[in-house]
C-alpha positions as CSV (number, residue, x, y, z in Angstrom):
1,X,7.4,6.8,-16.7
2,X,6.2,5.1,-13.9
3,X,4.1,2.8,-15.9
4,X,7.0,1.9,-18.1
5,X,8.6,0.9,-15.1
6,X,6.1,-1.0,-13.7
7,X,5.7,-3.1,-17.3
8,X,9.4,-3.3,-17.4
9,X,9.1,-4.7,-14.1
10,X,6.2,-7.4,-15.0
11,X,8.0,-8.1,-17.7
12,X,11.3,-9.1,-16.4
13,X,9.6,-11.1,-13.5
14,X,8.0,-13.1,-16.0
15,X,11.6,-13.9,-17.8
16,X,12.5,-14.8,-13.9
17,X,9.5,-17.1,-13.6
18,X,10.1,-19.0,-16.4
19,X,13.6,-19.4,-15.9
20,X,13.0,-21.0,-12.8
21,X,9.7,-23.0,-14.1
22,X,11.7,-24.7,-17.2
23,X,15.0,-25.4,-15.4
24,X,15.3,-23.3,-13.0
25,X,40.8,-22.1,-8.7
26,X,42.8,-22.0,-6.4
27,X,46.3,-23.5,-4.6
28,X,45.9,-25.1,-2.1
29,X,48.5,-25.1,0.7
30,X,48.3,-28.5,3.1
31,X,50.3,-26.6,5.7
32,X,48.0,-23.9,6.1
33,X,45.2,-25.8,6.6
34,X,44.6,-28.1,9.7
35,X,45.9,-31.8,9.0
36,X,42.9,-33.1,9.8
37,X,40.3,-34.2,7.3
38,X,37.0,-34.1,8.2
39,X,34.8,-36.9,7.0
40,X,31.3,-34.8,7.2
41,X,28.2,-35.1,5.0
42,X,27.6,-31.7,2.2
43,X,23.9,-30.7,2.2
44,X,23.4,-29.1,-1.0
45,X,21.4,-26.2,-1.4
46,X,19.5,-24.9,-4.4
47,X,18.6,-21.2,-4.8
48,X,15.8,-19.5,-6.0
49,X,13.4,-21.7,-8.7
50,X,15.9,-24.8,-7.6
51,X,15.0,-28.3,-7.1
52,X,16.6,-31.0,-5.1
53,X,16.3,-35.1,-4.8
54,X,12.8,-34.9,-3.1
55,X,12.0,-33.7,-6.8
56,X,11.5,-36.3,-9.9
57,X,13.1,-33.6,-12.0
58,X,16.4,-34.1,-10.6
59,X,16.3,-37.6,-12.4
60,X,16.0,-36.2,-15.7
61,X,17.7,-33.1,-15.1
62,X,19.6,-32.1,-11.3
63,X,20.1,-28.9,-10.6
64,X,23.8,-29.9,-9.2
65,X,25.2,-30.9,-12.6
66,X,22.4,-30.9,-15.0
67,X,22.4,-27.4,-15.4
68,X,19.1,-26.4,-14.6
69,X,17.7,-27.2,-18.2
70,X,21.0,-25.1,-19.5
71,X,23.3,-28.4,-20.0
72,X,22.6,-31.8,-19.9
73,X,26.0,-34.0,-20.1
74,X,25.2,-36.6,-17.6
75,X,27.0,-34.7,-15.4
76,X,25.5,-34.9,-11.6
77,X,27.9,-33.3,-9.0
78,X,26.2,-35.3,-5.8
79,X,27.6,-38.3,-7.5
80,X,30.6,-37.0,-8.2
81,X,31.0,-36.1,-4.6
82,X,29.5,-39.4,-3.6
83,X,32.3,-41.3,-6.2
84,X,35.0,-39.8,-4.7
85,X,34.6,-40.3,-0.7
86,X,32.6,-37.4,-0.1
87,X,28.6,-37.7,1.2
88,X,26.3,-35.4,-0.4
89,X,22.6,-35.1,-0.8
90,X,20.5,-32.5,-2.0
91,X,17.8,-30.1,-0.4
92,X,14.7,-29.3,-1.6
93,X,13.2,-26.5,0.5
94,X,11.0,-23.9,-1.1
95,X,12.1,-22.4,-3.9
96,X,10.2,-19.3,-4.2
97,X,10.0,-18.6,-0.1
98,X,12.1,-16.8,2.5
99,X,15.1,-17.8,3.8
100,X,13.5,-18.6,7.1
101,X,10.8,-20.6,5.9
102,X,13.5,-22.5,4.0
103,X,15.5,-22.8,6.6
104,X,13.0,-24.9,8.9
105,X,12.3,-27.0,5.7
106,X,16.2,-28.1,5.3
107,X,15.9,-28.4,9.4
108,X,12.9,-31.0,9.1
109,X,14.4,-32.7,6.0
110,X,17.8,-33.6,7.6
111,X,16.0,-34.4,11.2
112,X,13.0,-36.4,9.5
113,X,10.4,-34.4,11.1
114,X,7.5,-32.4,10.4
115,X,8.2,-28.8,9.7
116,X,7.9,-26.6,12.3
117,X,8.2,-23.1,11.2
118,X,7.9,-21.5,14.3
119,X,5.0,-20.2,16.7
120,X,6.1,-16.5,16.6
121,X,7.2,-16.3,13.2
122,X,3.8,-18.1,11.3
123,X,1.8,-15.3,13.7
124,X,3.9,-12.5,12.4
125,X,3.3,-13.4,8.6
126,X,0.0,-15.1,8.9
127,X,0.8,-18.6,7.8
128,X,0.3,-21.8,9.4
129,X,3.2,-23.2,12.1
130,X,3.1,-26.8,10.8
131,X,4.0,-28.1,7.2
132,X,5.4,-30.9,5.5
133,X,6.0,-34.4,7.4
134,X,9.5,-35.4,6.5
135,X,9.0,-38.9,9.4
136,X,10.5,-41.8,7.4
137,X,12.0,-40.0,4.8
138,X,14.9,-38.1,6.0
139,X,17.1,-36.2,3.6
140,X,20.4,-38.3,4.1
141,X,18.6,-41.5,4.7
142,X,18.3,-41.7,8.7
143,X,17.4,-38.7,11.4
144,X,19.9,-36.2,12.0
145,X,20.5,-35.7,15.4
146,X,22.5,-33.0,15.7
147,X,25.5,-34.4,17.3
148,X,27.8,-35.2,13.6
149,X,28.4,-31.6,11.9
150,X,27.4,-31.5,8.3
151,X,29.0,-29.4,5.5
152,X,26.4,-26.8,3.6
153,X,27.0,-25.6,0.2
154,X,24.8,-22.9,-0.9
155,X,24.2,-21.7,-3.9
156,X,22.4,-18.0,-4.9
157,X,19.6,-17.9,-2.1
158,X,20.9,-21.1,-1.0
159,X,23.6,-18.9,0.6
160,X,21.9,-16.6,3.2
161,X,19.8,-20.2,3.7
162,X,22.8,-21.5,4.9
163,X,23.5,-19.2,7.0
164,X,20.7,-18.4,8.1
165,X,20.5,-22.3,9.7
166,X,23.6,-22.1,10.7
167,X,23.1,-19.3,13.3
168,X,19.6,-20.8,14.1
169,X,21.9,-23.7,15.4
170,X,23.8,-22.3,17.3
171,X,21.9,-19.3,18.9
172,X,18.5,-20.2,18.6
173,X,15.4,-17.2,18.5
174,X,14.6,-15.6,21.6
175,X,11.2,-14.9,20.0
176,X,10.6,-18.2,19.6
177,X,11.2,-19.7,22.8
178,X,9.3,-17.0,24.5
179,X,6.0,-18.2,22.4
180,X,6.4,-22.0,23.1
181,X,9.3,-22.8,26.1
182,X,9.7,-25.9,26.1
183,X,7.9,-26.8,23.3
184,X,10.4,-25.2,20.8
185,X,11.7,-26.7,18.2
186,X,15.5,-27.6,18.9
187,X,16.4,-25.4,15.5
188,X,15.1,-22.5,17.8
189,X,17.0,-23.2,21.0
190,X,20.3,-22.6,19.9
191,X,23.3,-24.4,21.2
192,X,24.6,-26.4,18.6
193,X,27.3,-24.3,17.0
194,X,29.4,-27.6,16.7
195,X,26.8,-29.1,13.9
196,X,27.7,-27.0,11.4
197,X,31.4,-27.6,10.4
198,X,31.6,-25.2,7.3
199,X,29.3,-22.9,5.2
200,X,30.2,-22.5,1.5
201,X,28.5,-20.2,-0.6
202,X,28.6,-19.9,-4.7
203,X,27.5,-16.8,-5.9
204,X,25.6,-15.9,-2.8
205,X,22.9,-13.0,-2.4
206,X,24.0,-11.9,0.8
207,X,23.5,-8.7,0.3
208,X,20.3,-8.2,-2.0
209,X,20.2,-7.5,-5.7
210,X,18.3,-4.8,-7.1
211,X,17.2,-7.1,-9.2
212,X,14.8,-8.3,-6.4
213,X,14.0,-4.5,-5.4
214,X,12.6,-4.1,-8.7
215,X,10.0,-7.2,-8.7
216,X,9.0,-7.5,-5.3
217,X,8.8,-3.3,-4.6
218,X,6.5,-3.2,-7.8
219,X,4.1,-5.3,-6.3
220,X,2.4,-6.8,-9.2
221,X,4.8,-9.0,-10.4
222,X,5.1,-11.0,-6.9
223,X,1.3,-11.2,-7.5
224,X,1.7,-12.4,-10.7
225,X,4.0,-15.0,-9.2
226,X,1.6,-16.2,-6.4
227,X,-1.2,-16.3,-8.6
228,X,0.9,-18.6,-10.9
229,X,1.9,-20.6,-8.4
230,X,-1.2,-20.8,-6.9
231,X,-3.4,-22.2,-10.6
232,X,-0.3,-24.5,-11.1
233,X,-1.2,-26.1,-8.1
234,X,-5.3,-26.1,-8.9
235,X,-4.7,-27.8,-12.2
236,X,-2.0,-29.9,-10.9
237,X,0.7,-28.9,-13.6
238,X,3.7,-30.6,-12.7
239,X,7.0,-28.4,-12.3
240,X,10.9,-29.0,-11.8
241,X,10.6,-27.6,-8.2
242,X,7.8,-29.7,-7.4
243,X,4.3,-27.9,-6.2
244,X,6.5,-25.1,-4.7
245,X,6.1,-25.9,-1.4
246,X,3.7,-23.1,0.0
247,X,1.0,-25.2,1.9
248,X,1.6,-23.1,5.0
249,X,0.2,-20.5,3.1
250,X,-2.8,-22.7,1.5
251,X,-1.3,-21.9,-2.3
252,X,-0.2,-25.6,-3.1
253,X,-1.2,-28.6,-1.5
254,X,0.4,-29.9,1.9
255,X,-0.7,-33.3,1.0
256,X,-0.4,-35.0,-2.7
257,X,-3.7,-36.3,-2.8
258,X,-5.4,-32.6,-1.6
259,X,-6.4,-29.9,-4.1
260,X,-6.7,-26.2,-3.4
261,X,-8.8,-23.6,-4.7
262,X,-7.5,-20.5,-6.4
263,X,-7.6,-17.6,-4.0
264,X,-7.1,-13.8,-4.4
265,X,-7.1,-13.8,-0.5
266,X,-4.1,-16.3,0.0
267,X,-2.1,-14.8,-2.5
268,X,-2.9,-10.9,-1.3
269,X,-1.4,-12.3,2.3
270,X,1.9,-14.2,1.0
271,X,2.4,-11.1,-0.8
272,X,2.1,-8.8,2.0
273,X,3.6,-10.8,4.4
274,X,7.2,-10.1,3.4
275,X,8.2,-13.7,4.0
276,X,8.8,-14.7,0.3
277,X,12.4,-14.6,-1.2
278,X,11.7,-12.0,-3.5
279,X,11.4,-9.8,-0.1
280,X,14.5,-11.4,1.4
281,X,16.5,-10.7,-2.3
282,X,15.8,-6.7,-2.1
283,X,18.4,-4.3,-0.8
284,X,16.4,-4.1,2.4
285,X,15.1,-7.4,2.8
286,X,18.8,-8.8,2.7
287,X,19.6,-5.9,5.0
288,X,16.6,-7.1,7.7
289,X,17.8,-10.4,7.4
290,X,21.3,-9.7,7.9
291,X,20.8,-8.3,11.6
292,X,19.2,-11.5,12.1
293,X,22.0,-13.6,11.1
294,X,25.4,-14.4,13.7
295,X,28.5,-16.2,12.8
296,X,28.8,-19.8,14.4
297,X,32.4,-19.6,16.4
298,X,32.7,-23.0,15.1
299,X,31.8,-23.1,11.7
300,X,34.1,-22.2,8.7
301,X,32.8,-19.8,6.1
302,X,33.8,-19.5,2.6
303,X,32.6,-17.8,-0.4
304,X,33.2,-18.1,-4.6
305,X,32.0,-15.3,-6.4
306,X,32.2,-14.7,-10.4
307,X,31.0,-12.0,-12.6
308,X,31.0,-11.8,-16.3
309,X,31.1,-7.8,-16.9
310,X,33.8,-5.7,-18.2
311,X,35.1,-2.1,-18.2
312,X,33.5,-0.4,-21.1
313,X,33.5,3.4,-22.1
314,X,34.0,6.2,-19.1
315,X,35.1,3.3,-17.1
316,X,31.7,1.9,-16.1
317,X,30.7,-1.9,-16.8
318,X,29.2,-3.5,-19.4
319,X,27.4,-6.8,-20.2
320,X,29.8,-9.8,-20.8
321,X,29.5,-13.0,-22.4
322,X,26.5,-14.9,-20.2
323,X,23.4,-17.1,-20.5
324,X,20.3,-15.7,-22.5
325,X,18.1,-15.5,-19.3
326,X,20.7,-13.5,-17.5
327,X,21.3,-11.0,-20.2
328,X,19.0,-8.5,-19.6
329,X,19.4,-8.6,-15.9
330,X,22.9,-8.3,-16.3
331,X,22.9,-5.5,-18.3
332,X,20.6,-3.8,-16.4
333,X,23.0,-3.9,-13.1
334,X,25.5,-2.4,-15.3
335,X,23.4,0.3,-16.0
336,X,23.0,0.7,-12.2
337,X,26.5,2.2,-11.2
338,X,26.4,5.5,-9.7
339,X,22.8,5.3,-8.7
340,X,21.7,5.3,-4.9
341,X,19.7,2.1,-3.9
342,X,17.9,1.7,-0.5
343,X,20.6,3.8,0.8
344,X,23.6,1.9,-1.1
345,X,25.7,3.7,-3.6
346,X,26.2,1.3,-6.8
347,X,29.8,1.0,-6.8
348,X,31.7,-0.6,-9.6
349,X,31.7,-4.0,-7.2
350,X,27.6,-3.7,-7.6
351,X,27.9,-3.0,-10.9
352,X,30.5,-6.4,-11.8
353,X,27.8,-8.9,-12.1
354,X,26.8,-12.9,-13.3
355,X,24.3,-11.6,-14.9
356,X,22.0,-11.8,-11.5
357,X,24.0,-11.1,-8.6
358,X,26.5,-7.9,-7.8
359,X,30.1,-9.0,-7.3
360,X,29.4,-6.9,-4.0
361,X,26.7,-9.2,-2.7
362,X,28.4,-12.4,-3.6
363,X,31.5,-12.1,-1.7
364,X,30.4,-11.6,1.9
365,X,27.5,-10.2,3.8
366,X,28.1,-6.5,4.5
367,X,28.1,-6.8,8.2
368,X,31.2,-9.2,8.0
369,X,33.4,-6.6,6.3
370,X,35.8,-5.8,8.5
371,X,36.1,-9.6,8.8
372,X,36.1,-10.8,5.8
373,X,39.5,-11.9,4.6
374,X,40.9,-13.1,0.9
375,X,41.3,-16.9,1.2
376,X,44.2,-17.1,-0.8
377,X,46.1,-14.1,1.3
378,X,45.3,-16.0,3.8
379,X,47.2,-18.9,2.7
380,X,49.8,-16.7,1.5
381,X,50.2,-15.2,5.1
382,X,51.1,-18.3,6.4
383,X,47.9,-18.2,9.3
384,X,46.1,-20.9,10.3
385,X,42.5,-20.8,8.7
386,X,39.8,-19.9,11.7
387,X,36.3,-20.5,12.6
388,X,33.9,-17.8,12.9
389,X,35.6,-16.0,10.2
390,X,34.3,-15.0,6.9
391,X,37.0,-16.2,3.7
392,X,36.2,-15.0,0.4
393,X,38.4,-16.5,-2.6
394,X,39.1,-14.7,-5.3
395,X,36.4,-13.6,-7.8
396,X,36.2,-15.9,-10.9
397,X,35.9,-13.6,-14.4
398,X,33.5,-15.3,-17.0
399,X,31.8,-17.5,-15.0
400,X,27.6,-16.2,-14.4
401,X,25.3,-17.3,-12.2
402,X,23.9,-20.3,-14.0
403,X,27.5,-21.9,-14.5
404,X,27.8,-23.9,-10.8
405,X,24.8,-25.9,-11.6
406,X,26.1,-27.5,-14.7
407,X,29.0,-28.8,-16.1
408,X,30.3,-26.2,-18.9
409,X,33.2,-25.2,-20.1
410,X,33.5,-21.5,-18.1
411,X,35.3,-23.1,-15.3
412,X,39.0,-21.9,-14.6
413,X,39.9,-25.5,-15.3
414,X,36.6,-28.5,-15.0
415,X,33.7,-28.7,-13.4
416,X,34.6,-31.9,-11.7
417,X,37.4,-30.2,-10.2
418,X,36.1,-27.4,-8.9
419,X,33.8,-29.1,-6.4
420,X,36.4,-31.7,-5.6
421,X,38.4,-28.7,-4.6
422,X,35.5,-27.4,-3.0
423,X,35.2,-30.5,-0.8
424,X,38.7,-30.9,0.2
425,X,38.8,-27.0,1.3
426,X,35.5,-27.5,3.3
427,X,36.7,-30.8,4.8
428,X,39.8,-29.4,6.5
């Protein structure tokens, strides 16, 4: 049994890998919101296997629009923010590493810096402190500094991203500053809860998804991942995400013009360091990372969620209508209800699914329950939106994971009005 597990587990990482390797409706209410309309930038960012415009990819294919290799239709939803008043740009932070190491990327891209992941953290999971330069080539065109708050917009692991930088902002790491003082990176020092105006999340992972248990627990396929990773950048094979951007480990290149040797060493320690996203994805990981992450008082926090899965027989779920890739996944969370996970009972909200993500991860982060409130209640209620507090619309049926990065037809209405909608609620 265990051995059919472990292939089943091999197996579906591979389906994952190459997923991510050949891609990767509501009313609104102007009373209830404030009459002001914020004018702020959207910082897009991708989730696991995802790309952004650092990426030549995102010319032939972006992931905001082009559907990740699903749909091509010309459709490219930074333009369509950027054609209709709105600012956007989009990330490219590493798409296979952990929230934190992410975190500091989208930090260095916006302040064109170099990467600085942190003294304390780099020792803890034995990778270098220093990474990419972004000098001269900041993310929205000139250096961030902090001072004019910026709209995220996250999607799958692009969520806890978010907020993970978000609460880096405005708290800072004690751990950090206690390793270098004064020397700390400002995303370290806390303070700047006013830089973040809103957080929006699409389909997030706060929570885990078993999914993520069953790769990264079984060990072998996260080696089969770093070891792929790790030829790809030897022979120089091209990808949509770029060379993956794990130089601070030494498995791809930190430079263009370097090459690095395939090592069993290397990709034994960014396995076992647990500072990879598959760790961050699992039950527990999400948990760890969850304690870690604060609400900004100042920042507004919204979340979409969709599933695809329907009541079947004995009133459990069953696999809707979804992508290819996220079939088997999808089914296999469905499957899951009733079962005992790292100490979570599979409820029917884990079992409603996209085909990658449990309807009970996607709408808010577990530890934000009791205040978490339905965005369109909200409205209804007549109360002025707040910062600091979590607003979860209401679940979309038949949209999966794959459908907010391209420009299908499972949308309530369109595509193009969805993230217009989007904008306007984050802008207020």
């Amino acid at each position: 049994m265990k051995k059919i597990k472990k292939l089943f587990a091999i197996v579906l990482s591979v389906l994952l890998i190459l997923n991510a390797f050949s891609t990767a409706s509501f009313a609104t209410e102007e009373k209830r919101l404030s009459s002001e309309k914020s004018n702020y930038p959207f910082i897009m960012v991708h989730g696991l296997g995802g790309w952004g415009q650092y990426e030549e990819y995102t010319k032939i294919s972006p992931y905001w629009g082009g559907g990740a290799g699903m749909t091509i239709d010309g459709a490219d939803f930074i333009k369509l923010l950027n054609d209709n008043g709105y600012e956007a740009y989009a990330a490219s932070v590493g798409p296979v590493s952990s929230a934190w190491d992410r975190a500091c990327e989208l930090y260095a891209q916006l302040t064109g810096t170099v990467v600085d992941y942190g003294k304390a953290h780099s020792e803890a999971h034995n990778h270098e402190r220093f990474g990419v330069s972004f000098e001269g080539r900041a993310l929205m065109g000139e250096n961030w500094n902090l001072s004019e708050p910026i709209n995220l917009v996250g999607h799958s692991f692009g969520g806890p991203t978010s907020r993970l930088f978000a609460s880096l902002l405005a708290f800072g790491d004690e751990a950090e500053k206690a390793a270098t003082g004064e020397e700390t990176s400002e995303l370290f020092m806390g303070g700047h809860s006013k830089s973040i105006h809103s957080v929006v999340t699409l389909s997030g992972v706060h929570n885990g998804s078993p999914i993520a248990n069953m790769i990264h627990d079984t060990v072998a396929p996260m080696y089969a991942i770093a070891f792929l990773v790790n030829t790809m950048s030897f022979l120089k094979i091209e990808s949509p995400m770029g060379d993956i951007k794990l130089g601070h480990f030494g498995l791809t290149p930190k430079n263009e013009t370097d090459r690095v040797l395939i090592s069993p060493k290397l990709i034994r320690s960014f396995v076992q360091a647990k500072d990879n996203a598959g760790y961050d994805l699992t039950l527990h990981g999400a948990r760890e990372l969850n304690e870690k992450i604060r609400m900004s008082p100042d920042t507004y926090y919204y979340s979409y969620s969709v599933y695809v899965t329907e009541e079947g027989l004995f009133g459990k779920q069953k696999p809707g209508d979804t992508a290819p890739i996220f079939a088997g996944t999808g089914a296999l969370l469905c499957l899951l209800e009733g079962t005992t996970i790292d100490g979570i009972k599979m409820t029917t909200d884990w079992a409603k699914n996209d085909g990658m993500v449990p309807l009970a991860s996607a709408k808010y982060p577990l530890d934000e329950e009791n205040n978490a409130f339905l965005y369109e209640e909200a409205l209804a209620s007549g109360e002025e939106l707040q910062r600091g507090r979590w607003y979860y619309l209401e679940p979309i049926f038949g949209m999966d994971h794959g459908d907010f990065c391209n420009a299908g037809d499972d949308y309530p209405e369109t595509a193009e009005k969805f993230y217009l909608d989007m904008a306007k609620m984050a802008s207020r």
